[in-house]
Every structure is written in structure tokens, then in C-alpha cells.
N, C-alpha and C positions, 0 to 999 in steps of 0.2 A: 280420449279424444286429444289429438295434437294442438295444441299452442305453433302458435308460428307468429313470427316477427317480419314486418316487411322493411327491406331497405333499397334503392334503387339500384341497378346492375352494377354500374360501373361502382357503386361503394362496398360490393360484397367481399371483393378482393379485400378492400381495407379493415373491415368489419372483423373476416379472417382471420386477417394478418394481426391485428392488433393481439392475437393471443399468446406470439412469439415475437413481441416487439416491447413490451410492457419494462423490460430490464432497462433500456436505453435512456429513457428520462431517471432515472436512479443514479447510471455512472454518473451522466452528464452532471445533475448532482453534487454528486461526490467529490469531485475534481474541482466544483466551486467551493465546498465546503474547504476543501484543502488549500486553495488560494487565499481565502479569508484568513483560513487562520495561521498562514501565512505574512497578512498583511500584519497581525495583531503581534507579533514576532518582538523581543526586548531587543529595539536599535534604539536607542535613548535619541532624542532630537539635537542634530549639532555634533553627530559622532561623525569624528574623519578616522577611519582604522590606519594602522599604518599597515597592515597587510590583507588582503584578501585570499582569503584559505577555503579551498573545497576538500571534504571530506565524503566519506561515502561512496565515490565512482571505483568503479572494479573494471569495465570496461571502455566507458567515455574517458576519454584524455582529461587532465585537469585543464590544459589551455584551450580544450573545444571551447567547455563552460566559461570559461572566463571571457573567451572569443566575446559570447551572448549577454555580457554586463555591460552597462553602462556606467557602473562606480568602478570606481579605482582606487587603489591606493592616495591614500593622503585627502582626497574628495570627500564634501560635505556628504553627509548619508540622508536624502531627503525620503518619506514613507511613502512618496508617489513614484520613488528611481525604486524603490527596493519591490514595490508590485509591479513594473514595468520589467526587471531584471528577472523576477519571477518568471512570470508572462512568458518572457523572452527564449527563457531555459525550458519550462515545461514544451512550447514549440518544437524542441528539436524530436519529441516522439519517445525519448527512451528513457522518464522518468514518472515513476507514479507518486511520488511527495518529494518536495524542497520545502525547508527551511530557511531561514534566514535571521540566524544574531549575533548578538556583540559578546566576543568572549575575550575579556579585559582589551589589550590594543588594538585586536583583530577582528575582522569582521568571518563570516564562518558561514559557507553556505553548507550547507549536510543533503544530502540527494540519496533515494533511493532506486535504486534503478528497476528497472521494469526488467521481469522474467524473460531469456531468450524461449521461443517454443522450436524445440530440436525434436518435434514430430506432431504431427496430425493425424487424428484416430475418427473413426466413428463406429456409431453404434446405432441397432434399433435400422439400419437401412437396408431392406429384402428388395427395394424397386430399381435400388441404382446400387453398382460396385462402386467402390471405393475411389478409382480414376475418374470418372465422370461426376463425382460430388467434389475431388480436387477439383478440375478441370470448372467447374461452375464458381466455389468460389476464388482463387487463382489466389490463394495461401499458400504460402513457401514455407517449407521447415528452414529451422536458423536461421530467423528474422525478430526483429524486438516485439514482445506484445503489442498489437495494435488494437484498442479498444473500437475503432472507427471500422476499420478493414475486416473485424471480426465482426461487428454487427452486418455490413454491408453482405458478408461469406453467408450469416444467419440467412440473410434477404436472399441472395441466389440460390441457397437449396432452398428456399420455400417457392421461388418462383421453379424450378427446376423442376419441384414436384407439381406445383400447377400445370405444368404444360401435360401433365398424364391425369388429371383429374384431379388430385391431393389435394385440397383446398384446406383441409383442416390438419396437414402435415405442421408440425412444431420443430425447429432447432436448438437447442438450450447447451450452453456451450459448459465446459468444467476444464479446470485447471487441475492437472497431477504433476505434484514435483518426480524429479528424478533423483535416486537415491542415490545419495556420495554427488552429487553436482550440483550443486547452491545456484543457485542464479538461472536455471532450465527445469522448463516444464513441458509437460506433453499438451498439447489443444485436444482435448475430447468433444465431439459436436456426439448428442445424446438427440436421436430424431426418435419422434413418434407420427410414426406416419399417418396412422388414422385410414377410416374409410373413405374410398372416392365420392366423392359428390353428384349424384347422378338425377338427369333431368327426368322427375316424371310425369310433368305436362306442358306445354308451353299452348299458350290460350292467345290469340288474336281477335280484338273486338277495334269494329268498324271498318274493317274489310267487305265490301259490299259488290265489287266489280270483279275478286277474285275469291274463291275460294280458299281456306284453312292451310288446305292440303295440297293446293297452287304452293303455297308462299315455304309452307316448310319444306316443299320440294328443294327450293334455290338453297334452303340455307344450310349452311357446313353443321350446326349445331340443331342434334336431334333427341328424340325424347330415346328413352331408351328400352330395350326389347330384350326376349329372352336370349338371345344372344350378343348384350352387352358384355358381362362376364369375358368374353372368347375377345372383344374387339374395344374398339374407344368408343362404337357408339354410344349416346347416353350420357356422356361425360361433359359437365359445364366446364366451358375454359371461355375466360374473361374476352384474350384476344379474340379469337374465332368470334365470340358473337358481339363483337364490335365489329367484326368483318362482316356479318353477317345482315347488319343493320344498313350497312354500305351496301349488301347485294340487292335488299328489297327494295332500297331507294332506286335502283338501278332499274331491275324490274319493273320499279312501278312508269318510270319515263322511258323503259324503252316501247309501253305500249301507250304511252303520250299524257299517263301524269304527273306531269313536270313539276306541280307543284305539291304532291306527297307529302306528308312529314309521319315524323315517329318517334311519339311522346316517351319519354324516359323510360325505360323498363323496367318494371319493377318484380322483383326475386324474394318470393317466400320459401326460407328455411324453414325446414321442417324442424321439430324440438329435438329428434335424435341427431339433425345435422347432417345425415344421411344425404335428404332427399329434396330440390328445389322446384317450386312452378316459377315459370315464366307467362309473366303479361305485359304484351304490346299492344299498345294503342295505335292505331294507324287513321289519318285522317287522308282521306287520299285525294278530293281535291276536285277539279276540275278536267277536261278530256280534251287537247287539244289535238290540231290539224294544222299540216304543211301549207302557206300559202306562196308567196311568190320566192322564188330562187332566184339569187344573181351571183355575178364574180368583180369584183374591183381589182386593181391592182396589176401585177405583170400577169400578163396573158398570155401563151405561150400556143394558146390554144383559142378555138370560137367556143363561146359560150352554149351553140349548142351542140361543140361536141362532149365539152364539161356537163352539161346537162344529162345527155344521155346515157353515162356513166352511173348518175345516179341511182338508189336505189329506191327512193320516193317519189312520186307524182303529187303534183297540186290537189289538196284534195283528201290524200292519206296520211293517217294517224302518225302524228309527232312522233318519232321514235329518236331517241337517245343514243341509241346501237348504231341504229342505221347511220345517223348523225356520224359519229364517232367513227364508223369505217369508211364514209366516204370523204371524210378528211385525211385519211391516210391512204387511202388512193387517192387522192388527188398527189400528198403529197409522196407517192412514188412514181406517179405518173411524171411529176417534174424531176424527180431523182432518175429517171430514165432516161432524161437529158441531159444530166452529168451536174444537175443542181440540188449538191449534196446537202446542204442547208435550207433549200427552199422552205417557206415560214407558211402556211394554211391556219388561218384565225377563223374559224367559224363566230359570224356574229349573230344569234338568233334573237329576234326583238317581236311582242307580243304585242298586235294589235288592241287597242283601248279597249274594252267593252265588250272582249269577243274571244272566241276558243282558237286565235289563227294564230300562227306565228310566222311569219317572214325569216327568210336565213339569205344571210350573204354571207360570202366565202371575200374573209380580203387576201391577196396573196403576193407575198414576198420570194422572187427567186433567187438571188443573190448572185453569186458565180458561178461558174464550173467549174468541178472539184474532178483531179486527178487522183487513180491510187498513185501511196506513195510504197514506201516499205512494206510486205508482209513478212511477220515474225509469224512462227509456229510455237509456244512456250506452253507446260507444264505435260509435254513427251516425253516419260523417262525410259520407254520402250518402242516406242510405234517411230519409225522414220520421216523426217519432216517433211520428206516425198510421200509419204502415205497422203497426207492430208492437204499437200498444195496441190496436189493430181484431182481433188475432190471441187478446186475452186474455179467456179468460171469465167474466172478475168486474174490479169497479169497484170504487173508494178507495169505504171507509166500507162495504164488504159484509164479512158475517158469511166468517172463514177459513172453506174449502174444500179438503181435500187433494188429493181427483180433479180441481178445476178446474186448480187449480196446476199438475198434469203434465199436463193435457189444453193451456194454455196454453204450456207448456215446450213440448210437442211440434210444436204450431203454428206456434208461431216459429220451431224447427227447419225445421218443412217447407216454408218461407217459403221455404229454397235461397239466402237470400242472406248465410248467414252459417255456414252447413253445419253441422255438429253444437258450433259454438265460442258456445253460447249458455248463460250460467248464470243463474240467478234468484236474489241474494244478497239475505239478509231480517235487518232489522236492528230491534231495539223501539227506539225514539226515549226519548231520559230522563223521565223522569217516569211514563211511560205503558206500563204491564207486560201489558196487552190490546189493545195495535197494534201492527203488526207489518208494517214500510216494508217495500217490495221494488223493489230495482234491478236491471232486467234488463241484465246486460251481454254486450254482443254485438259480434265483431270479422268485418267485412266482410270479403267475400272478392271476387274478380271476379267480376262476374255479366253481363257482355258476352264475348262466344268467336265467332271467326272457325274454322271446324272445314271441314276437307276428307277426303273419305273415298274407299274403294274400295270396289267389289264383282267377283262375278263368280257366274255362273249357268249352268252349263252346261244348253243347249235349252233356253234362254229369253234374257234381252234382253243376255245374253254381261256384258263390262266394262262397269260403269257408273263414273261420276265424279260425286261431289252436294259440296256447299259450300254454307255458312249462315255468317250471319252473323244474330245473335239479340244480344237486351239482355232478359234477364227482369227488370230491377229500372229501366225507364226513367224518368232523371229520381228515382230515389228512392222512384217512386211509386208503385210495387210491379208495377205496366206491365210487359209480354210483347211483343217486338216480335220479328220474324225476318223473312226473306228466304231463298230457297230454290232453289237453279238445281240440276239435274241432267242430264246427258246419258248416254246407253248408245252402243256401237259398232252397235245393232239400228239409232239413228235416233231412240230415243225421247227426248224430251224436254221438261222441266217446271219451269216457276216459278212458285212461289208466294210471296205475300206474305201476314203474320197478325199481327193486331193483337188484344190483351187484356187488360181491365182486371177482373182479380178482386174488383174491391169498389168498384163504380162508386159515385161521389160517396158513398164511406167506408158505403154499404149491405151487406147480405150477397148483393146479387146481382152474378152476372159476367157481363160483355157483349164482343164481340168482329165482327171480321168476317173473311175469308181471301178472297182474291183470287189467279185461279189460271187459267194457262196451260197444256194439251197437245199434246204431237203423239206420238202410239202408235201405233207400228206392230201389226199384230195378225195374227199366226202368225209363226214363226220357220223353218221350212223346211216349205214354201217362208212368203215373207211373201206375206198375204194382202191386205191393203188399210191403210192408216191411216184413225186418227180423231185428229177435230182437237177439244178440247173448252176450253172456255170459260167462266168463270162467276165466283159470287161466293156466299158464304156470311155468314150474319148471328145473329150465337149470342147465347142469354139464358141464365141458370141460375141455380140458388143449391142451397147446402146446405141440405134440407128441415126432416131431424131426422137426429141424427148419423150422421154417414160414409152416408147418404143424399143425392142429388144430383137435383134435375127440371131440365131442357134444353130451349130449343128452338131451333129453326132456321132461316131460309129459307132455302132455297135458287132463284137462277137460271141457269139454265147453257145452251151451247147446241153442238150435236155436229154435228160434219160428218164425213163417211165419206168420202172420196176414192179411188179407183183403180179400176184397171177392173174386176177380180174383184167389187165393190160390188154393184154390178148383177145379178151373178149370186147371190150370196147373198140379197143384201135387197133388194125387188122392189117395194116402195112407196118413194115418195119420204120420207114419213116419217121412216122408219130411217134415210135417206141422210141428213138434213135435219131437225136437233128444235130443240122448245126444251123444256125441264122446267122449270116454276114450279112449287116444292114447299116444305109447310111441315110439319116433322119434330118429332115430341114424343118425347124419351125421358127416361128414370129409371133410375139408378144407384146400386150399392150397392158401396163399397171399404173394404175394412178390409185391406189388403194392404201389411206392411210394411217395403215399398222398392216405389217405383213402377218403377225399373226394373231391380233383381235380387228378385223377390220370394221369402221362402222360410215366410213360413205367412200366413194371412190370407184371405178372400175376395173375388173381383169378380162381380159379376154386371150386366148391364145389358141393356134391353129398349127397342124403339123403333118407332115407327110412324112414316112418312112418306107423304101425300097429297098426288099431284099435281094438279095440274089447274087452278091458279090461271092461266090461257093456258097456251096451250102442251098437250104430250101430256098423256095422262090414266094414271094407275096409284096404286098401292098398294105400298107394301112395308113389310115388319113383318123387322125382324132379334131376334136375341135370343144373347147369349152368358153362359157360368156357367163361373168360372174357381173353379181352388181347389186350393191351395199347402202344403203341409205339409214339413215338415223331420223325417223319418221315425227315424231313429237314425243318429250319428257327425255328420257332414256331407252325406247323403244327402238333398236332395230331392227330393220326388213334385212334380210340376205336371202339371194336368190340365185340359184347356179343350174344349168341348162349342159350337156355332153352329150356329143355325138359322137360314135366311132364308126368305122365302115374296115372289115377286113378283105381283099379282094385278091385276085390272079389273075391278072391280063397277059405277063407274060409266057407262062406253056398253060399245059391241061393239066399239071399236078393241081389238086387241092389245095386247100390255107390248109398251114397246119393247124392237130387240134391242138396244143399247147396257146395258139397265138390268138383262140377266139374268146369271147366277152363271156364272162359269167359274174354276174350281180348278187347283194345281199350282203347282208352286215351294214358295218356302223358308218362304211366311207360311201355306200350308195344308195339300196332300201334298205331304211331302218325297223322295220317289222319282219324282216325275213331272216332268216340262217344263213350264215359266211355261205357264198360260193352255191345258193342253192337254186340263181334263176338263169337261166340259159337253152334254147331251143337252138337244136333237135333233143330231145333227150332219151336217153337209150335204157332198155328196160332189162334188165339183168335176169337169166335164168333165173327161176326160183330152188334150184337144189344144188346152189354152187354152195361149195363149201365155206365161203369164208360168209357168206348171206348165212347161212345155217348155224355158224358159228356166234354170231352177230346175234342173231334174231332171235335163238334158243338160250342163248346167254341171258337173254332182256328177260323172258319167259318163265324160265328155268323150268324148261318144259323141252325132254329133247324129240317127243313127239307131238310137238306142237305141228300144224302147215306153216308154214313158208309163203306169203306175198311176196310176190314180186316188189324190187324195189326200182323207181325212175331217178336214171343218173342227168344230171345236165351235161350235154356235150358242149354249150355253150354256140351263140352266136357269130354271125358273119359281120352283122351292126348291133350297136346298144343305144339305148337313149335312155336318159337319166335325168329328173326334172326334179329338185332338191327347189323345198322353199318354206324359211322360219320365221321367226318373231323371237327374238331376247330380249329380255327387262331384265332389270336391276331386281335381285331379291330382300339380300341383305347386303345394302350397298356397302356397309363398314366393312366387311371380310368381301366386297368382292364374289357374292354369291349370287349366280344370276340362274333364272328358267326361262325354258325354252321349248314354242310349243312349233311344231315341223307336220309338212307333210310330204311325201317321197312318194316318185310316180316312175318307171320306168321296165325297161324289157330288154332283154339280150335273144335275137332271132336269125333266122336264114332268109336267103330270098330280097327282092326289092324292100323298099318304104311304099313306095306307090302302088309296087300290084299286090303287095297282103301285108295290111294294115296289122302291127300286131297288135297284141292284148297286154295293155299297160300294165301290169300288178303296181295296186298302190298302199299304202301306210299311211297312217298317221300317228303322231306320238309326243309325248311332252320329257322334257330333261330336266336334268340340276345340274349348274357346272361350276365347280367354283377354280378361280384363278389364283392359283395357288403359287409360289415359291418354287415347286418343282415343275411347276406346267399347269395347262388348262386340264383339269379331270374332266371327266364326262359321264353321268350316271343319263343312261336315255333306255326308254321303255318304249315299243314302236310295236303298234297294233297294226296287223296287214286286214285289209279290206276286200283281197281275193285269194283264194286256196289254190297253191300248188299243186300239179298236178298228182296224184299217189299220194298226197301227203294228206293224212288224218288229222282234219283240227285246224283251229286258226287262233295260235297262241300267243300270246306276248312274246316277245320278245327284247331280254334285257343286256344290256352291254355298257360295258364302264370299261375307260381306257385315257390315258393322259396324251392327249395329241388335242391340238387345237382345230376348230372345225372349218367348212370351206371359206 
């Protein structure tokens, strides 16, 4: 049975620490002992030397030391000047004993000097290299021993290893001379790291309004699970759950118990030291309610249009949050007036006797503040026009609070500097209505050689893709990539894409993509390949905000090779195209993460008209996405696609190349790549490459032969996608996801034949990995294809982030 000691949280650090600190009261010590006996030194009472003589220094100058006396030559010797001159000398750091006595007329200091350390070693350290334990405690070689600065170096690799869980890591320092050099030694720090310190239970008593499992939601510090080992979940670290205690408080007022508290925590070590509980006490108090709102002060505005703003009514739960955001809209609401200081005091006062609370808002607006200077600093690549084309306000305009974060944000999503972007605003002297601002930004890489995997079962199997891209070319905000993939089906693609977001420093983007395939098309049996070819030539600009207009050519040109060809598509045409096509679309994103989105919208719509040479068609897509983050870490994502292929202008057909066929992981996820699409055309049963196929699978060469149903694919699709994501194992980033997929590729109206939806349902793992989103997804279909035997799982894994 374990023994356990309890001590409260914030003392466990010390409790710890005390096991690599014990040396420190010894020197300290030591250094008294030597001063003492020191004082006790033979300077007979009434001694005047007629010289004062230091011996002993090798590197101190004699007149540094002598600088640091107060006796002098010819001077009474009193034994309060000779500890005071002591004192004086040991101060200067580079002597570990002085002396002090009378040798016949002279007076005689003798000093020993402290060891230079002409190198820094450790040992015993697997968690951190070498640089990053310099780099903590900030020890120089060929510097005098410092018993202070070395105990201080002890403290930062121990705190250095807390921050990873190490709570029971030790630094023990050792002294090696150097051979043939007197006076140098090496610093050896001799760490023993020890086990992490892992939480395995934290216990809440007197929680009564919220559940256990509420409260350790919020907090950073979690118990730990069979995939600690892999992550930091499970790891006690001091600061985090002092942050932690600051989140519950927060929690607890922002659903209106204001006056919470949470009694000291108390932390049982286990006897192997291993393992800790946490217990918090929580008293939570009373439940209060919003009662009357007012505004004092400059008014800039009627209080009830202040009011309407609001995010509370008379009446509803006291909230802290809410509080807290509507004083910073107010105060940008006055910052929109060019009142860069404006002051917002929430003053919330608790009726006597009662659960209400009254809030006034006093408000100070002060000036109008102009910009002054914008600097652009820490670009040691990116052009200082990349990132002032991103702001929307110029030197000498009226302050703006919405622009200000509308330009913070832009530079963010610039990507070439990730979220390490601050805007720091300074008034210049003299001038208390301008107000400089230096955007400082620290690059990060924006060039990535990236290799991925996939796999799709009943569809193009293993795939292998690699890129090699520069989104920041040159500095100049420039998009460049390269593109190669191959599949075990046979299929494969390279593409090349060039794009410049803000041609010649305008708000239009301009681009082209240049692209090679060969697609096999059916996977049991394979049906024929296409070989496609072409080039793309993109315009855009942002219209009016988080609005987008596009456009496109396109030329391309398709060959169908093999001999089933002939049998399906019966004009040369199909076998044989070219499409010259020019595509208009318009887009709307307000979606915040382009690629983990969790609230926000997408919508976009597009027409493409062929016929500039080449075949002739029509096609109109259109999709509406929309992301919500529903309650804890749960999101809804919901995506909706329509397409329509048509020919209004002659009586040729669409081609077949251009129409919809559905299945796989990017549209029904219980079906095979490429397996849903009406008309679908039913293939002799004694062709040879079916016989090939199907005698192969058998290994029977007088087996019969079914007939197999090809998708010719659709004139429209429609595509109804809609999941749920939670957190799995939030430490690494591991989330599931359970989906259900609804849609059909057909001929013919919407309205006069209704088709038949094929749907799925299915649940994933995805973790967010370093190299990408993975995707493991298993997707059960709920109606059987036509010809197709069975209604099976379907599993597919691939690194691409979902809609």
C-alpha cells in the first residue's frame, strides 16, 4: 500500500526542488566561516604597516585589490577596517579566501583566486541537447567561478525540465581541473532526470451546478491516458494549473457565479514520486442576474443605441464573458471614431440582499488619434510592399479600430509569418493625436517539399503525391508549386501553378496551372484510360469584403484509349476532344481556418461556357458550405453541391469526359472511386478484357461471365455531405468523426425524374498531424448499386483536409 504526503500545489515545486538546492546554505556557510577567520587574523592592535603587499593574485591586478582597502600605508590598523576591507575584496566575485596579517612592517593581504571555467559540460541529459540547457542557464565559458550564477543555472535547468513534466529532475554541479593549466576548470552539471510526474486523478468536491467533467473540460491540466507516453497529456506543471484555477474562476462568472472561490489545492505524491492526485475544493456561491444598464460620461452615441449592442437583457444570467466583450465593443465602437484611447470602466455594483447586479459603463473618449508612421520590421525576405498592400488605412488617416484588426488579420493570413504578427503603436513626442505603428513580424518557412500517402479501397488503391511549393517567391508574396502523383491503379498527374495575389501591387490575382493525366477509369475491371492535357489562366480580386469574382480559361484536350472505348463511346468525339472554355465564378468566405474550419461560411457559384474551338457545352456548379462549433469542442460541417451539365448551343451532346460521377472519400464515402453515375452502360459479357478481369479473380478460365454496369455518369449531381467532429485525444490532436453522405450523378431534369439518392453513413479518425490532416474513414452505403454484389465497407485513408 502507498504512503503519500500531502502538501499544497503551489508548495510541491518547492518540496521538489528542495532535493537540488540543499548544497546552497553550505557554500553560503562556508564563505562566513572564511570571513571569520579572517577577522581572527594576527594584526596586533595599533599596527600602522609601512606597506601594503598583496600576494597571491595571478590574474587580479595588485592595484584593483588595493583600489577595494580602506587602510593604507602608514594608517592605524583597526579590526573593524580589516573586516570591512575584507568584505570589500571578496565583493569583487573572483576570490574564494583572503587573508589578512602583519608580517614584521607590512601589512599582507594573501588571496586566493577562484578557478576560471574555460568550458561547460553536461551529463545524464536525453530531454534537452546541450544548446538549450546553455541557452537556459546563460553561462559563458571563460568567466570567474560564480557560486551565485551557478546555483541560479542549477534553478533553470530544473525549471527547464518542469516545463516537460521533470519535477523530480536534479542538477549537481562538479568541478574538473585542466591538466597543465592551474587556475581553469571545466563546470560539469551531472543531471538526473528522473521520471515525469504524471497526474492520475484530479477529484473536485463541492461542485454542484456543474459537473466533474464540465470543469476539467476548461482546464489545460489533465489526468493522464494511454496515450500520455506519445504526448504531454497527464503531465503536472505548476504554471499551467495556476492558469488553470484562473480558468474555473472565469467559468464559474461567466455563467453568473461571481463570487466562486477555490480553496488551495492540495497534491498527494505518491511514495514512488511517480504519480499525483489533485484536490480542489470549490465553493461556488451564489447565481446572480443583469439588472439595470446605464452609460455616463462622453456619449458619442444614445444610450439606446449602446444598449442594443448589448449582449445581455434585464433579467439574464450575470455573465463575466459577455461583460468583458461588450466593453471592448464599445470600446471599438468609439475607436471607429478615430478615438484611439477611448477609456470603457465597467462599473458593476450588487444590489443589497439580492442576486441582481446593476452595471454602468463610465466612458472617457479623449481625442482623435491620426495614424502616424507605419514601419514594416523583422522582414528579412518578404517585401515591405507585401505587407502594407495587406493594410487598410494609410499614414495621415483618421484612427480606425475595425481596420486595425481587419489589417492584423490580413497579415496573419498572409501565411508567411503564421500567427507571430503584432501591430505595436507608439505617440511620437510632442504629438498626443498620432499614433505610429510598427508591424512586427518574424518569418517562418514558406517553401515545404511534402510527401504523402493514401489509400482507397475500390478505387485508385495506394497513391504516392509530392510537392514541392514556395508561397512567399522571391518575397513577393508569389505562389509557386509542382505537383507529381502516382496510384498502384496506373494513375497519374503533374501539375505545375503559378500565382500572384496582387499583380503589379493591384487588388487583382492572376495565375495559370499547367497539367498532365493519365486515369485509368473503372477499377474492377479497368475500363479504358484518359489521357488529359491542358492549361488554365485565372483572374480575381476581392469585390467587397470576404467576397471574391474569378475568372478562367480554360484549354484542354482528352484522349480515351483502349479497346472497351469504342464500346462505350461511339463517336469519335468522346474518344478525341478539345474544350476551349471561359468560366465565371463568384465566392463568398468568411470561414475561420481555410483548412480546419470550425464556424464561418463558404458559398460559391460558377458558370463555364465552352465552345471557343473545340466541343461545345455549358456547365453551372454551385456549392454552400457552413461550419458551426455547436457546444464543448463539437463541430457541425455541412456542405450542399449542385452541378448541371447542358447544350443549348447546337444539337451535339455534352461530352462524356465532362459529366458527374460520384464515390470515394471527396463525395459518398461508403461507395468506390468513380462508381455512381447514370446512364450506365452494361458491357458485353465475352469481351475480352471482362474475361481477362473476371477469370483472373476466379482462376477459373471456364467460369460464365456477368455482365458488368459501367457509369456513364450524369448531366446533374447533387451531393449533400454532413458531420460532427469532437476532440479524441485532444493532447496529439486526435479527433472522430461521425458523417452522413447523400447524393446521385443523373440525366434528365430535377423536376420531371426525381432521382435516387444513394446514401452512407460512416464514422473516421483524423489526426492533425505535421504533415497534414490524415484521414482513416469507413463509410457504410445504405443502397446497393446497380450490378454490384454486396453492400460493403468501405475504407479509405488519405492526407487532405476535409470540406
Amino acid at each position: 500500500m502507498l504512503t503519500r504526503r500531502v502538501v499544497p500545489a503551489a508548495g510541491l515545486l518547492l518540496a521538489l526542488l528542495s532535493l537540488s538546492s540543499v548544497a546552497a546554505p553550505a557554500k553560503a556557510k562556508a564563505k562566513t566561516a572564511k570571513v571569520e577567520a579572517a577577522r581572527a587574523a594576527n594584526v596586533p592592535a595599533g599596527f600602522r604597516p609601512a606597506k601594503v603587499l598583496v600576494e597571491g593574485n595571478r590574474r587580479i591586478e595588485k592595484d584593483a585589490i588595493l583600489e577595494k582597502m580602506k587602510i593604507k600605508a602608514g594608517s592605524e590598523v583597526a579590526a573593524d577596517a580589516v573586516r570591512a576591507d575584507i568584505l570589500a575584496i571578496f565583493a569583487m566575485g573572483y576570490f574564494e579566501d583572503i587573508r589578512v596579517e602583519s608580517r614584521g612592517p607590512d601589512l599582507v593581504v594573501t588571496v586566493r583566486e577562484r578557478p576560471v571555467v574555460v568550458d561547460i559540460e553536461y551529463e545524464g541529459n536525453e530531454e534537452f541537447e546541450k544548446k538549450d540547457l546553455d541557452e537556459a542557464t546563460a553561462l559563458k565559458a571563460f568567466t570567474v567561478v560564480n557560486p551565485s550564477k551557478i546555483r541560479q543555472g542549477q534553478a533553470a535547468i530544473a525549471k527547464k525540465y518542469e516545463e516537460k513534466g521533470y519535477y523530480l529532475a536534479r542538477a549537481e554541479t562538479e568541478f574538473r581541473p585542466v591538466e597543465g593549466r592551474p587556475g581553469e576548470v571545466k563546470l560539469l552539471f551531472k543531471i538526473t532526470e528522473n521520471e515525469k510526474v504524471r497526474i492520475r486523478k484530479i477529484h473536485l468536491l463541492g461542485n454542484k451546478n456543474f459537473s466533474s467533467g464540465d470543469l476539467k473540460q476548461v482546464m489545460v491540466t489533465a489526468e493522464g491516458h494511454v496515450f500520455s507516453w506519445a504526448t504531454s497529456g497527464g503531465t503536472y506543471r505548476e504554471g499551467a494549473f495556476e492558469r488553470d484555477l484562473a480558468v474555473l474562476a472565469f467559468y464559474y462568472a461567466n455563467e453568473g457565479y461571481i463570487e466562486a472561490k477555490f480553496a488551495k489545492p492540495r497534491v498527494t505524491l505518491s511514495q514512488d514520486r511517480r504519480y499525483v492526485d489533485i484536490l480542489i475544493e470549490v465553493e461556488e456561491g451564489r447565481q446572480f442576474f443583469l439588472g439595470n444598464v446605464s452609460f455616463k460620461g462622453d456619449l458619442l452615441f444614445s444610450e439606446e443605441e449602446l444598449r442594443r449592442s448589448f449582449p445581455m437583457l434585464e433579467g439574464d444570467v450575470f455573465s463575466a464573458g459577455k461583460l468583458q466583450e461588450e466593453t471592448l465593443k464599445l470600446t471599438d465602437k468609439y475607436g471607429d471614431e478615430g478615438y484611439a484611447f477611448a477609456n470603457v470602466i465597467p462599473r458593476p455594483s450588487t444590489r443589497e440582499g439580492t442576486q441582481i447586479v446593476d452595471l454602468q459603463f463610465d466612458i472617457e473618449r479623449g481625442e482623435k488619434v491620426y495614424w502616424g508612421k507605419i514601419a514594416v520590421t523583422g522582414n528579412t525576405k518578404t517585401h515591405d510592399k507585401v505587407v502594407r498592400r495587406e493594410l487598410p488605412f494609410n499614414e495621415g488617416e483618421l484612427y480606425n479600430a475595425t481596420k486595425r484588426k481587419k489589417g492584423l488579420d490580413r497579415v496573419r493570413r498572409l501565411g508567411f509569418f503564421g500567427n507571430d504578427v503584432n501591430f505595436l503603436t507608439s505617440t511620437p513626442k510632442g504629438s498626443t493625436n498620432v499614433l505610429d505603428v510598427e508591424v512586427r513580424v518574424a518569418e517562418k518557412p514558406t517553401g515545404s517539399l511534402n510527401v504523402a500517402a493514401g489509400y482507397g479501397a475500390g478505387g485508385p488503391g495506394f497513391t504516392l503525391q509530392g510537392q514541392v511549393a514556395q508561397s512567399n517567391l522571391f518575397g513577393k508574396g508569389q505562389q509557386l508549386s509542382f505537383n507529381l502523383s502516382y496510384a498502384n491503379s496506373g494513375s497519374k498527374t503533374m501539375t505545375f501553378q503559378f500565382t500572384d495575389p496582387k499583380v503589379f501591387d493591384s487588388q487583382w490575382l492572376a495565375g495559370f496551372d499547367l497539367y498532365v493525366q493519365d486515369n485509368p477509369i473503372g477499377y474492377n475491371p479497368q475500363l479504358y484510360r484518359q489521357f488529359l492535357g491542358g492549361a488554365n489562366f485565372r483572374v480575381g480580386r476581392e469585390i467587397v469584403e470576404n467576397t471574391y469574382l474569378n475568372g478562367t480559361y480554360k484549354i484542354q484536350h482528352s484522349r480515351l484509349v483502349d479497346e472497351i472505348s469504342p464500346t462505350i463511346f461511339s463517336t469519335d468525339k468522346d474518344q478525341n476532344s478539345i474544350v476551349s472554355s471561359v468560366e465565371v465564378s463568384g465566392s463568398y468566405d468568411t470561414r475561420n481556418n481555410r483548412l480546419d474550419p470550425s464556424g464561418g461560411e463558404y458559398m460559391t457559384i460558377s458558370s463555364e461556357f465552352a465552345g471557343l474551338g473545340g466541343r461545345v457545352f455549358q456547365k453551372y456548379l454551385a456549392t454552400g458550405r457552413l461550419y458551426r462549433r455547436l457546444f464543448w469542442k463539437l463541430v457541425w460541417r455541412s456542405n450542399v453541391e449542385y452541378g448541371l451539365l447542358a447544350n443549348a448551343m447546337n444539337s451535339d451532346p455534352v461530352p462524356d469526359a465532362e459529366r458527374f460521377i460520384l464515390g470515394g472519400i471527396f463525395s459518398l464515402r461508403g461507395y468506390p472511386f468513380s462508381s455512381i453515375g447514370s446512364p450506365r452502360e452494361v458491357v458485353p459479357t465475352r469481351s475480352d478484357w471482362v474475361n481477362r478481369a473476371e477469370n483472373h479473380e476466379n482462376n477459373d478460365p471456364a467460369q460464365p461471365v456477368k455482365p458488368v454496369s459501367v457509369p456513364l455518369g450524369g448531366r446533374q449531381k447533387l451531393v449533400i455531405n454532413q458531420e460532427l467532429e469532437f476532440p479524441l485525444i485532444p493532447d496529439a490532436d486526435i479527433r472522430a468523426a461521425m458523417f452522413i453522405d447523400a447524393g446521385n450523378a443523373w440525366e434528365g431534369s430535377l423536376s420531371k425524374s426525381a432521382p435516387v439518392l444513394y446514401s452512407n453513413w460512416g464514422w473516421g479518425i483524423r489526426w492533425y498531424s505535421p504533415l497534414g490532416p490524415l484521414r482513416f474513414e469507413w463509410g457504410y452505403p445504405l443502397n446497393q448499386i446497380p450490378n454490384k454484389r454486396g453492400k460493403g465497407v468501405e475504407f479509405q485513408f488519405i492526407i487532405a483536409p476535409t470540406f
